[in-house]
C-alpha positions in Angstrom: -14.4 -16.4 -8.4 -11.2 -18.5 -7.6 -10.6 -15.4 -5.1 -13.5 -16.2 -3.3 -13.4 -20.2 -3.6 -9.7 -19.9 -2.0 -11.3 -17.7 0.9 -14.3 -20.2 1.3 -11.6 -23.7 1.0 -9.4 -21.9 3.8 -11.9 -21.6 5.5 -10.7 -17.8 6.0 -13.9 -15.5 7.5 -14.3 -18.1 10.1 -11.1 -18.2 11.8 -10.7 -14.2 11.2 -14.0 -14.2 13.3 -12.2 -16.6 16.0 -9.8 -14.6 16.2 -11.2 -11.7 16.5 -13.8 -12.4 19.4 -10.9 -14.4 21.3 -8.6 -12.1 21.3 -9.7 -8.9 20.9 -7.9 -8.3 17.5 -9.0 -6.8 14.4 -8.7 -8.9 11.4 -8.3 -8.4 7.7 -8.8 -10.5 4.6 -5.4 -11.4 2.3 -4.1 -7.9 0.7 -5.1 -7.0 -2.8 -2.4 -6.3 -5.3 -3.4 -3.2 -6.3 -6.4 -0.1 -6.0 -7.9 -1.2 -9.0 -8.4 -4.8 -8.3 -10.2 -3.5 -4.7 -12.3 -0.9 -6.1 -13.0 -1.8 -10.1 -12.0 -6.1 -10.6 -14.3 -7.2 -7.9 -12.4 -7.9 -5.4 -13.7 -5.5 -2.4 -17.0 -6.9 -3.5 -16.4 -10.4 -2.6 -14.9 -9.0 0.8 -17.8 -7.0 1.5 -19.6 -10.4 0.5 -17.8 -12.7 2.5 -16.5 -10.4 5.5 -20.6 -9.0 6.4 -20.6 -10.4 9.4 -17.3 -9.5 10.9 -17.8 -5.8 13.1 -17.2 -2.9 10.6 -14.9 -1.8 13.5 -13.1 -4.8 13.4 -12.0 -5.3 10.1 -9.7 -3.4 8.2 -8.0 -4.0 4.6 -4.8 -4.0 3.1 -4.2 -2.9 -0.2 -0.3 -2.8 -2.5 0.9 -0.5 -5.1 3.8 -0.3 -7.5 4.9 2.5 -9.9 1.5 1.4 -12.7 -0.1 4.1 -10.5 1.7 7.8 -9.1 1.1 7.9 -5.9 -0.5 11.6 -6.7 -3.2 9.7 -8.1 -4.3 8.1 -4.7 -5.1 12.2 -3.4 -7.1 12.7 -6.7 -8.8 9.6 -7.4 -9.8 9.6 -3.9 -8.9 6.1 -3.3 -9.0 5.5 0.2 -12.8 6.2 0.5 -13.0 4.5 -3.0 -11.2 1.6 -1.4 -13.1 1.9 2.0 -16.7 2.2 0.0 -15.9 -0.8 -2.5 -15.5 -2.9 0.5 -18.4 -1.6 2.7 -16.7 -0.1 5.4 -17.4 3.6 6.4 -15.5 6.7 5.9 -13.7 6.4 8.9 -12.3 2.7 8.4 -9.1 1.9 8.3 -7.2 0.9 5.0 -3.2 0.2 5.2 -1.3 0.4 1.9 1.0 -2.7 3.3 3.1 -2.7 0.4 4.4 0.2 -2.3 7.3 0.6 -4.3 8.1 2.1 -7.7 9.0 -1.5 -8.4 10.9 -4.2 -7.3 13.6 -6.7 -8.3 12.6 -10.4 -8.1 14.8 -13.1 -5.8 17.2 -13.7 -8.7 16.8 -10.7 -10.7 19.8 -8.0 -11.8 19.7 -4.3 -10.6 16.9 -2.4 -13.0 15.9 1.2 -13.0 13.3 2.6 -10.7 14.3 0.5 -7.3 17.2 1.8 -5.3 18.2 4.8 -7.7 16.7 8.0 -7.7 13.7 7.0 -9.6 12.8 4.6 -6.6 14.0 7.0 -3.7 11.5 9.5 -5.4 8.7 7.4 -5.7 9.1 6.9 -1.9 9.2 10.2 -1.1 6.0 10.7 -3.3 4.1 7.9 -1.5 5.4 8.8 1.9 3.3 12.2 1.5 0.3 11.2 -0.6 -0.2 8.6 2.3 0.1 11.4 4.9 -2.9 13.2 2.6 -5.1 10.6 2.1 -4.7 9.3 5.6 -3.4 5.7 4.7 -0.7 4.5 6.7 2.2 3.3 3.8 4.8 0.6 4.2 7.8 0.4 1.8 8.4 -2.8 0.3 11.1 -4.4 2.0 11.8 -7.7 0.9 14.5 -9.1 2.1 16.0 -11.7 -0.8 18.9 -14.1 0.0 20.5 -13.3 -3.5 20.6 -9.7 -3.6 19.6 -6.6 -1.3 18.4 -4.3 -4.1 15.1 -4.0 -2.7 16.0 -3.5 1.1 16.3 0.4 2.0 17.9 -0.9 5.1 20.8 -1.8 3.0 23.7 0.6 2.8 24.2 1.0 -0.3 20.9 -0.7 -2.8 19.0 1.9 0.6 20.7 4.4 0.7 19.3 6.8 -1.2 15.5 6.0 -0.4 16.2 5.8 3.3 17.8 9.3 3.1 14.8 10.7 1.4 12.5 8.6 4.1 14.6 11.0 6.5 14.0 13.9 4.9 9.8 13.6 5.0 10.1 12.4 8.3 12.0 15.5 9.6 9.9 17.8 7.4 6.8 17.1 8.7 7.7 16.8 12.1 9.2 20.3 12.4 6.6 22.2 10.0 3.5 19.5 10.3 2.9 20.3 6.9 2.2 17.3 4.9 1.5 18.8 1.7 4.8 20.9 0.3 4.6 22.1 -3.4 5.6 19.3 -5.1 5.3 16.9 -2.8 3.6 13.7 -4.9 5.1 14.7 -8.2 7.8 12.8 -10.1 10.2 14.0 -12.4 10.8 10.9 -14.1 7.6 8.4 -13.1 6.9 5.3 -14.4 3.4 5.6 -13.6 1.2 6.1 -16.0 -1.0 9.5 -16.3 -4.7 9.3 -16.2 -6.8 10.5 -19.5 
């Protein structure tokens, strides 16, 4: 509900729709923090509530996720057309995972397992592929702090190790277009829970 009141106060569908016929864009509501709050807390609901009379075509959703979920779980859960049906947009709409991480350390936080070790360079290796799988485009979280760099894989040291294994998918894939290597979306050490 407060979702949906914050949309309505902002006035939010309206300028989207502005935007949209002015300049030719497409246009998406706010990003949801996670699969589950698009597909099971409601969410995609009031977006496919609110949104109805913006083009199918024309909108498209962003969506984050963190180490809770294995990114091998977004291939067998489905969750793209999950994602894409929860919000009424058809099979071929487009949903961008803007954000994903196997965590991440807050503006004044200390170094913690899972972000720029090889837990986290893993995880991004993991979601680079299951992306490529289930056809949603992935961005790594790259917040850029003013106290610390531990969560920017641009850095060269806290990014090292996940850039180098960004590298390594990239050139994979580009010289054997295979996007699906044995392995490719499991974890040795995850943080992510497994599904019962």
């Amino acid at each position: 509900d407060e979702f949906e009141k914050l949309i309505r106060d902002a006035k939010l569908v309206e300028a989207l729709i502005y935007l949209n016929k002015t300049y030719g864009v497409k246009v998406t509501p706010p990003g949801i923090a996670s699969f589950r709050n698009l597909i099971e807390n409601g969410y995609g609901e009031v977006i496919r509530n609110l949104f109805k009379d913006v083009p199918r075509s024309e909108l498209f959703i962003k969506v984050h996720s963190y180490g809770h979920l294995q990114p091998k779980h977004w291939v067998t859960l489905n969750l793209k057309d999950e994602s894409l049906a929860a919000v009424g947009l058809p099979k071929d709409g487009v949903i961008i995972l803007e954000e994903t991480a196997n965590t991440f350390v807050s503006e004044h936080g200390s170094p913690k397992p899972g972000v720029y070790d090889e837990q986290g360079a893993e995880f991004l290796r993991a979601a680079m592929y299951a992306g490529m799988q289930v056809k949603i485009p992935t961005c790594h979280f790259m917040l850029y702090h003013k106290f610390s760099n531990f969560n920017n894989i641009s850095d060269p040291v806290y990014g090292d190790l996940r850039r180098r294994e960004a590298m390594g998918v990239l050139e994979y894939v580009r010289a054997t277009n295979d996007i699906n290597p044995p392995g490719s979306t499991d974890l040795k050490n995850p943080m992510g829970r497994e599904l019962d």
